[in-house]
C-alpha positions in Angstrom: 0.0 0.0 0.0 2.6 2.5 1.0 4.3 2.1 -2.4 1.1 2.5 -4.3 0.7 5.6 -2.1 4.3 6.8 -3.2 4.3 6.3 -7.0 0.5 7.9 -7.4 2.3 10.8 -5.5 4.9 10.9 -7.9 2.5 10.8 -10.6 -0.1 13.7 -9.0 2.9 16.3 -8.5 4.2 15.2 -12.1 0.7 16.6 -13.1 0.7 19.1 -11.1 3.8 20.3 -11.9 2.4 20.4 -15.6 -0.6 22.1 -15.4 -0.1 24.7 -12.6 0.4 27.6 -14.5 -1.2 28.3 -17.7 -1.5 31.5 -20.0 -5.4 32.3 -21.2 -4.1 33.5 -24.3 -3.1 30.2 -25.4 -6.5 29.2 -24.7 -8.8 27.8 -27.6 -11.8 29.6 -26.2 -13.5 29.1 -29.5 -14.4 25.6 -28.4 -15.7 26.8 -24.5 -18.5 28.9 -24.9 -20.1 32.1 -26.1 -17.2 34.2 -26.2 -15.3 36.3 -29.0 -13.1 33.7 -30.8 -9.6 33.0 -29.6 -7.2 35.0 -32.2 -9.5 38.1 -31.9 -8.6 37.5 -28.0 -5.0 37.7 -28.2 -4.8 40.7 -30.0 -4.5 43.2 -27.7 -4.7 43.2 -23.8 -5.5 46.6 -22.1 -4.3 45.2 -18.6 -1.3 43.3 -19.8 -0.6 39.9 -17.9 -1.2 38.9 -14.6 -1.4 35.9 -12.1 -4.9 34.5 -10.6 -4.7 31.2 -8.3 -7.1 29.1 -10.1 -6.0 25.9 -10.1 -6.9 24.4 -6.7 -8.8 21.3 -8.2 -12.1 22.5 -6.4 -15.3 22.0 -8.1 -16.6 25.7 -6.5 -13.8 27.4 -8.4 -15.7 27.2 -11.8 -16.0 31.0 -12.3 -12.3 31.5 -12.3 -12.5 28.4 -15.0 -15.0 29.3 -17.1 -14.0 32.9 -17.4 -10.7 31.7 -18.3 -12.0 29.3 -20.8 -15.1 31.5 -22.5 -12.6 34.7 -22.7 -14.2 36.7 -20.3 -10.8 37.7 -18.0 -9.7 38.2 -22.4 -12.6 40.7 -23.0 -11.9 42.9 -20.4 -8.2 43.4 -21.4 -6.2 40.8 -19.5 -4.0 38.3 -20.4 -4.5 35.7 -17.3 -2.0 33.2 -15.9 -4.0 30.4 -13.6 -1.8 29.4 -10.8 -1.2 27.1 -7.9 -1.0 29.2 -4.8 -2.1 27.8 -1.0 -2.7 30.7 1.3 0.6 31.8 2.0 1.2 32.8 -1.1 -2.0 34.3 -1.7 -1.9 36.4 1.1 1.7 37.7 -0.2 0.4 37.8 -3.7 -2.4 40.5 -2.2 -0.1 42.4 -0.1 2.3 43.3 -2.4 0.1 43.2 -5.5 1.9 40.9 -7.7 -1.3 39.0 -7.1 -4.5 41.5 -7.8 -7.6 39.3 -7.1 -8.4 35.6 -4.9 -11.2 33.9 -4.1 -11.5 33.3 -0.3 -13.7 32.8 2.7 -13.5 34.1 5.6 -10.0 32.9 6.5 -8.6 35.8 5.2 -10.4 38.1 7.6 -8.1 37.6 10.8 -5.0 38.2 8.3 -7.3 41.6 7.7 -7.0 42.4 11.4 -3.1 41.3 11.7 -2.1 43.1 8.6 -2.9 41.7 5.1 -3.6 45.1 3.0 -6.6 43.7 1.1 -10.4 44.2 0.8 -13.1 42.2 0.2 -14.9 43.5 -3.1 -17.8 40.4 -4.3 -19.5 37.6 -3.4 -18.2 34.3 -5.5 -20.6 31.2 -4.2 -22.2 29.7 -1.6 -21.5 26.4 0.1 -18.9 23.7 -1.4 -17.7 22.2 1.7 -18.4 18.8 3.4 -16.9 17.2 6.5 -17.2 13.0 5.9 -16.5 10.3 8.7 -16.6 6.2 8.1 -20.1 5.0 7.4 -19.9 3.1 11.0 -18.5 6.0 12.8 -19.5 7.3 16.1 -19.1 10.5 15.4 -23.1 11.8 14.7 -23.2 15.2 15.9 -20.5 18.4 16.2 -20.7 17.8 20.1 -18.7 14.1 19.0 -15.7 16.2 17.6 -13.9 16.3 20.5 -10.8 14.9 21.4 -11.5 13.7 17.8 -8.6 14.5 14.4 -9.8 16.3 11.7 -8.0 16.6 8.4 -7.9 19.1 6.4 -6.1 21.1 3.3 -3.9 23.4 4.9 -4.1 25.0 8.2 -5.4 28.5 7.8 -7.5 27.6 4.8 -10.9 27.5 4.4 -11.8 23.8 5.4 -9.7 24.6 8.7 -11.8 28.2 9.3 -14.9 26.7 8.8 -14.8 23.7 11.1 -13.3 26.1 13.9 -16.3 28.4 13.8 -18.0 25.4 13.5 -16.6 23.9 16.7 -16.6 26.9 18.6 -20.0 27.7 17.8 -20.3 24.2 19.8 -18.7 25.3 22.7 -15.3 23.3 21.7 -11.9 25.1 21.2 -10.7 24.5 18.0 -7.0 26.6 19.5 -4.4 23.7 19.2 -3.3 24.8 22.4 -6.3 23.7 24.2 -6.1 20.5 22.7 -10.0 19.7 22.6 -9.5 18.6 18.8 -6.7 18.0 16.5 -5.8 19.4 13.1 -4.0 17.6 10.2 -2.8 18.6 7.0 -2.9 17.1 3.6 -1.5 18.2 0.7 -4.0 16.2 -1.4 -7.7 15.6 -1.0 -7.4 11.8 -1.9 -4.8 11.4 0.8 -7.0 12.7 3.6 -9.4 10.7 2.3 -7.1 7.6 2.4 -6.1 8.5 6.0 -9.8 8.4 6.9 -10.2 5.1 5.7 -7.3 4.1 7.9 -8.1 5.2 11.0 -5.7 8.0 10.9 -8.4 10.9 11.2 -11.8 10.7 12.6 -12.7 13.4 9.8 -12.3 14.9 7.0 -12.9 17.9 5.1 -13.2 18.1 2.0 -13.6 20.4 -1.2 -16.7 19.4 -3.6 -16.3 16.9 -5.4 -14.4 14.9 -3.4 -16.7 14.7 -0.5 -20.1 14.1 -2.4 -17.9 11.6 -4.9 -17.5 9.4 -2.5 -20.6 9.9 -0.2 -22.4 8.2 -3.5 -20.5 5.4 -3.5 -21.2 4.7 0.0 -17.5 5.3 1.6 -18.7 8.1 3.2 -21.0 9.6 5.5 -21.5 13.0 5.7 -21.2 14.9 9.0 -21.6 18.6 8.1 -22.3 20.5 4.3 -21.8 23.8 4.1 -24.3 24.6 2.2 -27.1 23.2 4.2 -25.5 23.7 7.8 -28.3 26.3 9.3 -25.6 28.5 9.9 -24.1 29.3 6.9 -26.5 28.1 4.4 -27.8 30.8 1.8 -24.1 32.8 3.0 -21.6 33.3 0.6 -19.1 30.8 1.5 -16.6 32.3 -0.8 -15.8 35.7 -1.4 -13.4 38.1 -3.5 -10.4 39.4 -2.5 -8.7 42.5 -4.3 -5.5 43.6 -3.2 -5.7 47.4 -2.2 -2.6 47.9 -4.0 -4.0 47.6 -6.8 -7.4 49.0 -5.6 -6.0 52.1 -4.9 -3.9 52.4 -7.7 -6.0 50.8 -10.5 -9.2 50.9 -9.4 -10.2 50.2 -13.4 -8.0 47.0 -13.7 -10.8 45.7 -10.6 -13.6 46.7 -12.0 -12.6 44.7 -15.0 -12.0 41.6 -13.4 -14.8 41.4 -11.0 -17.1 41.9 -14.5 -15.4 39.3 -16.3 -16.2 36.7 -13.0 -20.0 38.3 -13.1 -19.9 37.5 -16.5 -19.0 33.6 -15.8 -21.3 33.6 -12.3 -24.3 34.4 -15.2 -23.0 32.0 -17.9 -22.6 28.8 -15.5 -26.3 29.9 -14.2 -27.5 30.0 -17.4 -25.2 26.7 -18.6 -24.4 24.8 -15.4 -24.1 21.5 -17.7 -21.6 23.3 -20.7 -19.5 24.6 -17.1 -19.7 21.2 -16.2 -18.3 19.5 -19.5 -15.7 22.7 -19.6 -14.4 21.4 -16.0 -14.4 18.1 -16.8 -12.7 18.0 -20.2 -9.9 20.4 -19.0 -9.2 18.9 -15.7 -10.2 21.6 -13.4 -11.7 19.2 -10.7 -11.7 15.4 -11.0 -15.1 13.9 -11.1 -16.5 11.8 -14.1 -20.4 11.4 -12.5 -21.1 14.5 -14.9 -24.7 14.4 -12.9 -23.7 14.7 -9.4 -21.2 17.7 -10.5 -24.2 19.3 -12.4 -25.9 19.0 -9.1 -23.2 20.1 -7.1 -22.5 23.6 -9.2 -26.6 24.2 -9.2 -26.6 24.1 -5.3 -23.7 26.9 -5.0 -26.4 29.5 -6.0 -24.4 31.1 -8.8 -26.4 34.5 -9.7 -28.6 35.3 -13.0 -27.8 38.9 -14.7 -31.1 40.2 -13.1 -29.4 38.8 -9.3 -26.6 41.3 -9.9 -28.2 44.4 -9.3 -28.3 47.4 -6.0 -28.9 44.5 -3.7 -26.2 42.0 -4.8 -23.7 44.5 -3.1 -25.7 44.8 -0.5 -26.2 41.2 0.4 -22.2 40.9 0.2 -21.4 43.7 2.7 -24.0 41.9 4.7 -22.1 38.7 5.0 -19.2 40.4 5.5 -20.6 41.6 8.2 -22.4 38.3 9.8 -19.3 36.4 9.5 -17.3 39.1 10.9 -19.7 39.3 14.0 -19.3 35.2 13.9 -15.5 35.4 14.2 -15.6 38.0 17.0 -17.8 36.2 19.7 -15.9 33.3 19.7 -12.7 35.5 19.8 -10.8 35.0 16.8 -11.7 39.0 15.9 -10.7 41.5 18.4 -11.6 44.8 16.3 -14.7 45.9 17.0 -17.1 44.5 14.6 -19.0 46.9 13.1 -15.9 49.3 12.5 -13.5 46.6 11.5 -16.7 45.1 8.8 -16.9 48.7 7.4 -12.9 48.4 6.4 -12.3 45.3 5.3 -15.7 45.5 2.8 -15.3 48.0 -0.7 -17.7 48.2 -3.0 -16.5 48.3 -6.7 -18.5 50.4 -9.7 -18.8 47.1 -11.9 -20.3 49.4 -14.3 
């Protein structure tokens, strides 16, 4: 087992290692969607080239996909480079503006507070998260977590922030200090999984598909989903982040961007089975049951045009706000939380 373990290792970061970064405008939009065709694409590019982290494997992230793939990042003037970044990086990316724009939850927002010079400027999706034990586990309720390992991607990313409010919400400490639960990383979703099926973790949580993939074929049951969960269901679960670099300095090159993801948000409403076959056939997320990921990407409540109008913004600065108030009552916030809401939340003129 442990030698199968290493050579599919080898062979992930091999891939990996191939695909991680890749320029839009040697993209064959022309087979994608309803954009502009490719050559008409790569003529000119107002904004020149820059980085986006877009290729995380997660089946949520299909608006930085499909707005790589249909043009849309293209149309409004920007040669895009999809990369592999885990938090760290991102966070650097923002600060110092070599990285303009991220998708995000709410992990970012404690960075906010210690530092991290960026603002949240959209809403991107709701719920794509799912925490799965063994089908014969004891492990029914939140209140079961503790004393209890829980794996996730990386600590400080969103899987980790969203099973610590979670757990605190519960009344357990999810500070390693305290020692009430346990957190483990794992560089890839199919090795926490593998560690669950060992015994190695009691939990684990997962990025769509990988949860739901094998919740269908029965090696899972599912503890917790983000998007039904009564406390963040109907919440954005994932939010944009613009560096305020670049906000402050090109406010423009934002705008931009943040219409070519609206652009995609509408598309994948409008064509959640084309996104689908888009994913699928250029590797974005690994899942071959084409009808559970049509499923999944219909349940992350991605907006029609007429959804993106006064009260979009207002629904964003809203969440910001709710999970904000969240963070702060169990203590991970010390800011008070209607000022420190106010500055971590700009709104853009998309227009």
């Amino acid at each position: 087992m442990k030698a199968r373990v290493k050579v599919l290792s080898f062979v992930l970061s091999a891939v990996l290692l191939a695909s991680c970064s890749v320029s839009e405008s040697k993209g064959d939009s022309s087979k994608s969607g309803d954009s502009s065709s490719a050559s008409s694409q790569k003529a000119d590019y107002k904004y020149g080239k820059i980085d986006i982290p877009g290729r995380d494997g997660a089946l949520c992230g299909a608006p930085i996909y499909i707005a790589y793939e249909n043009g849309y990042f293209a149309e409004e003037g920007f040669d895009v480079n999809l990369i592999s970044a885990d938090f760290e990086t991102r966070k650097i990316g923002l600060n110092n503006g070599s990285i303009p724009i991220v998708n995000g939850d709410f992990q970012f927002f404690p960075s906010i507070e210690n530092g991290i010079d960026v603002k949240v400027v959209d809403g991107l999706h709701e719920g794509c998260i799912k925490f799965a034990v063994k089908p014969d586990s004891d492990i029914k309720t939140v209140q079961d977590l503790k004393d209890k390992k829980i794996g996730v991607d990386e600590i400080g990313g969103t899987p980790h922030q969203v099973a610590s409010l979670w757990l605190e919400n519960a009344g357990i400490s999810a500070d390693a200090s305290k020692g009430e639960v346990t957190f483990l990383p794992y560089s890839d979703g199919n090795l926490e999984f593998e560690a669950l099926a060992k015994g190695e973790i009691d939990v684990a949580a997962l990025w769509d598909p990988l949860g739901s993939i094998h919740e269908k074929a029965g090696d899972v049951r599912i503890l917790f989903d983000l998007g039904t969960d009564p406390y963040f269901k109907d919440r954005f679960c994932c939010f944009l982040y613009a560096s305020t670099k670049v906000l402050n300095e090109k406010p423009d090159e934002i705008a931009a961007l943040l219409r070519a993801y609206r652009k995609a948000q509408e598309w994948i409403y409008e064509n959640p089975e084309k996104a689908v076959d888009i994913i699928v056939e250029k590797k974005y997320a690994s899942i071959e049951d084409k009808e559970l990921a049509v499923k999944l990407v219909k349940s992350y409540g991605y907006p029609s045009a007429d959804k993106h109008n006064d009260n979009w913004d207002s629904r964003v600065e809203s969440d910001v706000k709710y999970f904000v108030d969240g963070l702060s009552k169990i203590g991970y916030l010390k800011s008070d939380p209607a000022d420190f809401a106010k500055k971590i939340y700009q709104k853009v003129d998309v227009k």
